[in-house]
C-alpha positions as CSV (number, residue, x, y, z in Angstrom):
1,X,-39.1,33.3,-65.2
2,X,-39.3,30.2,-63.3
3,X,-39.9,30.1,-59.7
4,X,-39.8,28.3,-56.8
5,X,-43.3,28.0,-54.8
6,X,-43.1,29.7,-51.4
7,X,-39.9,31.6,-52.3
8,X,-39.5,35.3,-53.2
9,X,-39.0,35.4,-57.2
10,X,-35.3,34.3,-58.3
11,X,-33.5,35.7,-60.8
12,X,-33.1,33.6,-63.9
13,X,-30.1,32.2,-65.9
14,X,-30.6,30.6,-69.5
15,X,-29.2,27.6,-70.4
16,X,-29.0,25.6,-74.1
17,X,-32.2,24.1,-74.8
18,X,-32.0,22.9,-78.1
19,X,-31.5,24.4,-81.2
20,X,-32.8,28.1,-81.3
21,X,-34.2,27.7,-77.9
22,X,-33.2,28.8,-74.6
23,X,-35.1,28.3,-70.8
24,X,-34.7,29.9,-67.5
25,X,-33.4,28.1,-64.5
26,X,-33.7,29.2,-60.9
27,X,-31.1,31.4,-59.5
28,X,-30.3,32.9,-55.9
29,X,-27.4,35.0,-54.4
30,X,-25.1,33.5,-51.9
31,X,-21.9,34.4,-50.3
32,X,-19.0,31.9,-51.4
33,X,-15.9,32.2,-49.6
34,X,-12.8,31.6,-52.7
35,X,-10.1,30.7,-50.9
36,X,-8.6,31.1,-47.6
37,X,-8.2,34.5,-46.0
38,X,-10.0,37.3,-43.6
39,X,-13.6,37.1,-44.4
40,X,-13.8,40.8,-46.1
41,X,-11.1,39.6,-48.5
42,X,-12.5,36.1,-49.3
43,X,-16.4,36.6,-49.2
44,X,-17.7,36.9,-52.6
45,X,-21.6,37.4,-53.8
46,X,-22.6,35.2,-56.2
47,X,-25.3,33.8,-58.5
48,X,-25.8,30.5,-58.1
49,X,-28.1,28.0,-59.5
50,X,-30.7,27.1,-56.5
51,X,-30.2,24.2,-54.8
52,X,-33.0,21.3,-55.2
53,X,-33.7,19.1,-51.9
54,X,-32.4,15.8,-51.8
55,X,-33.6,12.7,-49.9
56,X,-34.0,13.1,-46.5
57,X,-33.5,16.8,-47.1
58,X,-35.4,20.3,-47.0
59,X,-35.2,23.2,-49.1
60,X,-35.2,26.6,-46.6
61,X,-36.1,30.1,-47.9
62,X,-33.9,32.0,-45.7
63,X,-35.1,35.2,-43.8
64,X,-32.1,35.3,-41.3
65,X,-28.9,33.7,-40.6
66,X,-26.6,34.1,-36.9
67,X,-22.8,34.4,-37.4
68,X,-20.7,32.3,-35.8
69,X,-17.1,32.0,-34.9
70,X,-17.2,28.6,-37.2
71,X,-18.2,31.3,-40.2
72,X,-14.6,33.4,-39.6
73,X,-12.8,29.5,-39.1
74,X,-14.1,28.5,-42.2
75,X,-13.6,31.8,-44.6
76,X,-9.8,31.5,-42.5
77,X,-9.4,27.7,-44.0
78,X,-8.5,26.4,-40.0
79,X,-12.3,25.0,-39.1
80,X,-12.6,21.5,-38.8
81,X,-14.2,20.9,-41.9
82,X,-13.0,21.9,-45.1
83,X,-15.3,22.4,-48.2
84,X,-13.6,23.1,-51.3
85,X,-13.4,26.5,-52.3
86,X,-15.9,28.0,-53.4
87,X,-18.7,27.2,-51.1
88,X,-21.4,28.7,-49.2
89,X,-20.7,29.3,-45.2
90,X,-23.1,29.9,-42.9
91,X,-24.2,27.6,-40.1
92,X,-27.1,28.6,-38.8
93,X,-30.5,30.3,-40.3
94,X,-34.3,31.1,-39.3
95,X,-36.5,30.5,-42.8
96,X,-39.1,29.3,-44.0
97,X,-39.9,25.7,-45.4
98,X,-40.1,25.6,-49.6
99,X,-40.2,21.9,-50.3
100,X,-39.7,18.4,-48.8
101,X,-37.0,16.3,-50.3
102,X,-37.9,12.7,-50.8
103,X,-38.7,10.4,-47.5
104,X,-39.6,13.5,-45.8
105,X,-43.2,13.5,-45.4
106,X,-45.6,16.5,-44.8
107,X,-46.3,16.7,-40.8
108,X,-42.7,15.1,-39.8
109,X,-41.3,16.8,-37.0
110,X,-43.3,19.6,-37.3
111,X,-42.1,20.3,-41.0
112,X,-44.3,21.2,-43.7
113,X,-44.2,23.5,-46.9
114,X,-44.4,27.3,-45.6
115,X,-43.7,26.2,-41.8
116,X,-41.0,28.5,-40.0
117,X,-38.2,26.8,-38.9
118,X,-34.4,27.2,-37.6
119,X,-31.7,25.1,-38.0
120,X,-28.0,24.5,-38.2
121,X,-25.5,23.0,-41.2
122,X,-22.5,24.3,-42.7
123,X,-24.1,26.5,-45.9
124,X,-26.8,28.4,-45.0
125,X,-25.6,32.4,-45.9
126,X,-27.4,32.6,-49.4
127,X,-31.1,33.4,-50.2
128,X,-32.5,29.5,-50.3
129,X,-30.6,26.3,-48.1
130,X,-30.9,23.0,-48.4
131,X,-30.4,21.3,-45.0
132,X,-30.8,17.4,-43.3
133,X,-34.8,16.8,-42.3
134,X,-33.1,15.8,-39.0
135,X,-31.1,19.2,-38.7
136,X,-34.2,21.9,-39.0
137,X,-37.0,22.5,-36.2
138,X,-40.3,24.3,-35.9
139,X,-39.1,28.5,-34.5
140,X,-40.5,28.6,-31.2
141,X,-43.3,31.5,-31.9
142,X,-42.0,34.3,-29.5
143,X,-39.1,34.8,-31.1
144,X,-38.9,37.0,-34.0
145,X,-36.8,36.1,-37.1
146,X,-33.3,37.5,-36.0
147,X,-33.6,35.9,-32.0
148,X,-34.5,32.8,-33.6
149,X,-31.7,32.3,-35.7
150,X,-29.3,32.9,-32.8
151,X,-30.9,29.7,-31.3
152,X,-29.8,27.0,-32.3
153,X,-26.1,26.6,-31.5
154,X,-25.7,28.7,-28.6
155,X,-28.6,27.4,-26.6
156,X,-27.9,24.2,-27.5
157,X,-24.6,24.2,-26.5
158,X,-25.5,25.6,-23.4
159,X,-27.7,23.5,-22.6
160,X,-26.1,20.5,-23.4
161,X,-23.3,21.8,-21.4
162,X,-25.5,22.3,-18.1
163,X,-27.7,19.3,-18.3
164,X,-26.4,16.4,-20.1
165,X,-22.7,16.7,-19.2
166,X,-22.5,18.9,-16.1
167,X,-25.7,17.6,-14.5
168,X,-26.3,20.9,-13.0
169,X,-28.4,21.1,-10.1
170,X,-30.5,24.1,-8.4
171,X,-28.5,26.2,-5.7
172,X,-25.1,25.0,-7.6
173,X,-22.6,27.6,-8.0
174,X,-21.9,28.3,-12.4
175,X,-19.2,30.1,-13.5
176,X,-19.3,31.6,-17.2
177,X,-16.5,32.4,-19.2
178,X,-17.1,35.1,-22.2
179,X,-20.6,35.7,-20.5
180,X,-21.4,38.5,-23.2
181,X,-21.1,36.0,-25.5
182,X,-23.3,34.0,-27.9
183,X,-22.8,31.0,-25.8
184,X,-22.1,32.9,-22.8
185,X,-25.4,34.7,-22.4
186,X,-27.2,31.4,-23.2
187,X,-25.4,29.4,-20.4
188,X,-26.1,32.6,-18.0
189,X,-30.1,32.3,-18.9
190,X,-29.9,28.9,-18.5
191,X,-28.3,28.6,-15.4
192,X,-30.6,31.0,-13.8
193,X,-33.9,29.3,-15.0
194,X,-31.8,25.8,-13.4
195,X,-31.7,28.0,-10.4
196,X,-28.2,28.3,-10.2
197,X,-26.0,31.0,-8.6
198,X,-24.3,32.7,-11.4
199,X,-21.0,34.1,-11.8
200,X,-20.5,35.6,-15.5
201,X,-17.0,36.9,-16.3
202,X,-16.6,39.3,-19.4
203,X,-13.8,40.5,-21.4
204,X,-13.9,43.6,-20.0
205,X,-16.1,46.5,-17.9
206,X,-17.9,47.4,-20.9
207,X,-19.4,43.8,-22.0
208,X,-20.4,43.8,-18.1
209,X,-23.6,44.7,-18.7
210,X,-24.5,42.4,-21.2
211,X,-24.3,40.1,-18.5
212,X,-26.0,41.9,-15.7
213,X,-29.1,42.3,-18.1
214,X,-28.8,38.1,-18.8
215,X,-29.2,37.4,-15.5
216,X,-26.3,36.9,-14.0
217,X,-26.0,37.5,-9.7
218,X,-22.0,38.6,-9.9
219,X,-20.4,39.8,-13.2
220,X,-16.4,39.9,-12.9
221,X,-13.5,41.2,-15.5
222,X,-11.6,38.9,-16.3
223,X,-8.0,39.0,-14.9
224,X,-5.3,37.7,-12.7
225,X,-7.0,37.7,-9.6
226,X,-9.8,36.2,-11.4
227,X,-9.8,32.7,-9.2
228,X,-9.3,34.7,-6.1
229,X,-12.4,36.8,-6.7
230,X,-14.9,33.8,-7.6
231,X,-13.7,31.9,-4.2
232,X,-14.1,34.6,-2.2
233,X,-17.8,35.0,-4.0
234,X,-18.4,31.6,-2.8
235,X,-17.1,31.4,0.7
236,X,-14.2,29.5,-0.3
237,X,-16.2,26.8,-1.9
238,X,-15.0,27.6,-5.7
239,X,-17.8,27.0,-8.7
240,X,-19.3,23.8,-8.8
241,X,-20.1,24.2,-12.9
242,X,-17.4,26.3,-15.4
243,X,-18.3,26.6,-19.0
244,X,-15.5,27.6,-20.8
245,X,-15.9,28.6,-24.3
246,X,-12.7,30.4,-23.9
247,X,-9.9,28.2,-23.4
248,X,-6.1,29.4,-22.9
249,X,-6.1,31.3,-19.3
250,X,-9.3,30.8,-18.8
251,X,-8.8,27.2,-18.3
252,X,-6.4,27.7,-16.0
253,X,-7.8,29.9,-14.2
254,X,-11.1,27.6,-13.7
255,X,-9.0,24.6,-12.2
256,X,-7.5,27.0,-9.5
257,X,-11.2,27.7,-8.5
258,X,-13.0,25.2,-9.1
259,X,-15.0,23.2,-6.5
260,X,-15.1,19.3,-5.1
261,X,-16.6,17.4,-7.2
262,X,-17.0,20.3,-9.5
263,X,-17.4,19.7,-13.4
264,X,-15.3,22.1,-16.3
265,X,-17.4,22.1,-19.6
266,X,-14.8,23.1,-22.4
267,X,-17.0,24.2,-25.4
268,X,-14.4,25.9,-27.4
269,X,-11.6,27.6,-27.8
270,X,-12.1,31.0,-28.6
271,X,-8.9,32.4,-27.4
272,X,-7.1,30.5,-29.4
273,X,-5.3,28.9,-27.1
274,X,-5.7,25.3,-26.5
275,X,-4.8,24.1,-23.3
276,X,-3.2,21.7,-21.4
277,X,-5.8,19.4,-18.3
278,X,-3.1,17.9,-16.1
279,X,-4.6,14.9,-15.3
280,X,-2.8,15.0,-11.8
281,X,-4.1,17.9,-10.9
282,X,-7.7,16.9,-11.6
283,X,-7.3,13.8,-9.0
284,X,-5.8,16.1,-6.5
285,X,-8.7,18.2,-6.5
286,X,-11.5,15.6,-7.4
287,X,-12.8,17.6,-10.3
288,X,-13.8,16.6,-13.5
289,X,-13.0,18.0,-17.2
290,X,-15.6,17.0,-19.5
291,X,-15.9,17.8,-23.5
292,X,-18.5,19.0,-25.1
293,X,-19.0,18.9,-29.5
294,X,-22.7,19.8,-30.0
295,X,-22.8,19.0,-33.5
296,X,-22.0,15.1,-32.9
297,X,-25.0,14.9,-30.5
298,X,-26.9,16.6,-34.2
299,X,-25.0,13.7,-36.3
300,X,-25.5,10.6,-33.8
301,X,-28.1,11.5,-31.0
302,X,-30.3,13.9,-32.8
303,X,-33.9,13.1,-30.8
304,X,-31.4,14.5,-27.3
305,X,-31.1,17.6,-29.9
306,X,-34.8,17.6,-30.6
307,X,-36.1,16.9,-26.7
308,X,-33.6,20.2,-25.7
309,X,-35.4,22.5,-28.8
310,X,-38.4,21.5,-27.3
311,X,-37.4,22.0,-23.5
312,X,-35.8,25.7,-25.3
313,X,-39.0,26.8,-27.3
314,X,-40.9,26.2,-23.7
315,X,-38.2,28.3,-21.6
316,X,-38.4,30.9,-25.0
317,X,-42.2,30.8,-24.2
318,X,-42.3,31.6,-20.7
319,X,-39.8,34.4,-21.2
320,X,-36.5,32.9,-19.3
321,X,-34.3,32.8,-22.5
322,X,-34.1,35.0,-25.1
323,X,-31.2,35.2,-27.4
324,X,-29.1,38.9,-26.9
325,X,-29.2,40.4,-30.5
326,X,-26.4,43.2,-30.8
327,X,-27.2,44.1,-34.5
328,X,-28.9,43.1,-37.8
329,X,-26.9,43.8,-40.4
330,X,-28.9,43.6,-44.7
331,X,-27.8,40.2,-46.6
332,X,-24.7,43.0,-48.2
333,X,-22.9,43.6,-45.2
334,X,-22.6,39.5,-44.7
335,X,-18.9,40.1,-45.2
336,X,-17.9,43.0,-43.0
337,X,-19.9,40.9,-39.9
338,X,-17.9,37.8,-40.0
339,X,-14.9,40.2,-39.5
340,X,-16.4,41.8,-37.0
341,X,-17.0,38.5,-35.1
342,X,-13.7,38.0,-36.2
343,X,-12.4,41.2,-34.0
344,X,-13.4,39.8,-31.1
345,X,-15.3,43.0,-29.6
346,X,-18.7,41.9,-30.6
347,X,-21.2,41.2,-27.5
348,X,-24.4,39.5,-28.1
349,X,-25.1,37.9,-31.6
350,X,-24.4,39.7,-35.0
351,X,-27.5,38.6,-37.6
352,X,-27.7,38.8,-41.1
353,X,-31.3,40.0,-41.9
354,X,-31.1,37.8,-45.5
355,X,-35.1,38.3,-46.3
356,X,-38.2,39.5,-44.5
């Protein structure tokens, strides 16, 4: 049986030869999504043939991979992107380096045959991954395999979100929507080791203390009153920083609270409800709605992705952010994790443990 060096063996498919003769080709499980539909309906195991680095690529033996809303968009058919069924979802992994593709040399960025890395592109639930040079980082060494792979996106969003569009500064007020969240808990760790005053709001009183234990100095349940409640927390004032990874109410609710000169990060929608900035009400106030799409600062800007891993893996190091792991789940049960990611109940990260 043939084998890829670094990698756990693979099973083997035979293929034609020649006449009489037949060779074994690398294969390795992945979960394909077929069409579109709930994830436990349109995640499917397969054997596939492993994939072989291209230029300016890297081959990943994957030990763990961190689902992501993106994962239940794409098995649904309503992400942004739209591979053609089947294909491989997935967006974010902690593995181990197999091989370099061509113009990658040994030593660049940290990358070299056995190294431990994470890393983020769409196709990464399956037992190898081949991903952009540019796309996969050393694991910062305090994090073990799981917390690592919940790095990537969620801190990176985060802090993109605080430094390079909000500009946060110490003593600022933050307000966090869906603070038990993936990107929630991130921007509440975050915030405190900015030294900002942090408000966390959570779905409701029993994702509270995912919150208290990130950090957070005021954890509220989100509803009605919820504006009310973070002015009176700030003397009137209103937040100076919002992310919103929520969208829909939570927006709204943001503007009616939100401070002078204060800055609302929309990261996402998870609500499902997209909605509307009045641009008068924005000059009124003198606040300012800014946009945030990690994944084009990964496509155009990637050394600004590279200097925040680095400024992350220090933070990891000193102990002011590690990533909240609800549950590892075996490589199996990839399916029934996306749906419950999909539920919207989860708190924390959900990881697939694909390898140890």
């Amino acid at each position: 049986m043939t084998t890829l060096p670094g990698t756990t063996p693979a099973r083997s498919r035979t293929t034609a030869a020649g006449p009489g003769l037949r060779e074994a080709a690398p294969t390795m499980r992945a979960w394909r999504v077929t069409g579109p539909g709930e994830p436990t309906e349109v995640l499917r195991l397969d054997e596939v043939p492993a994939p072989v680095p291209g230029e300016g690529e890297v081959l990943v033996r994957v030990r763990a991979v961190a689902v992501n809303f993106p994962d239940v968009l794409l098995a649904r058919g309503e992400y942004q992107v739209r591979p053609e069924p089947p294909f491989v979802p997935g967006i974010e992994l902690c593995g181990d380096v197999v091989a370099l593709g061509e113009g990658v040399a040994a030593g660049d960025r940290g990358l070299a045959p056995g190294v431990r890395v994470v890393g983020s592109a769409i196709g990464v639930l399956s037992e190898l991954a081949v991903l952009p040079a540019a796309a996969v980082r050393p694991a910062p060494e305090g994090l073990g395999d799981a917390e690592a792979a919940a790095l990537t996106i969620a801190y990176q969003t985060a802090w993109f979100a605080l430094h390079r569009k909000a500009r946060i500064r110490p003593g600022e007020r933050l307000l966090v929507h869906a603070a038990a969240g993936g990107v929630g808990t991130a921007a509440v760790q975050l915030g405190i080791a900015a030294g900002a005053q942090v408000i966390a709001v959570v779905g409701n009183p029993a994702k509270a203390a995912v919150a208290t234990a990130a950090g957070a100095h005021h954890v509220l349940v989100r509803g009605a009153d919820l504006a009310a409640q973070v002015k009176e927390l700030t003397g009137g004032a209103g937040a100076d920083v919002v992310v919103d990874p929520v969208g829909g109410t939570a927006f709204e609710q943001s503007t009616r609270c939100i401070a002078f000169e204060g800055r609302i990060v929309v990261v996402g929608f998870a609500s499902g409800d997209v909605p509307r900035v009045r641009a008068n009400h924005a000059l009124v106030k003198n606040y300012d709605v800014l946009g945030l799409h990690w994944a084009l600062y990964q496509q155009r800007r990637p050394e600004l992705v590279d200097a925040a891993h680095d400024a992350l893996a220090r933070l990891a190091a000193e102990g002011a952010v590690r990533p909240v792991v609800a549950d590892v789940v075996p490589f199996e049960d990839a399916p029934a994790a996306v749906q419950r990611l999909a539920g919207g109940t989860t708190t924390g990260r959900l990881v697939v443990r694909v390898a140890d």
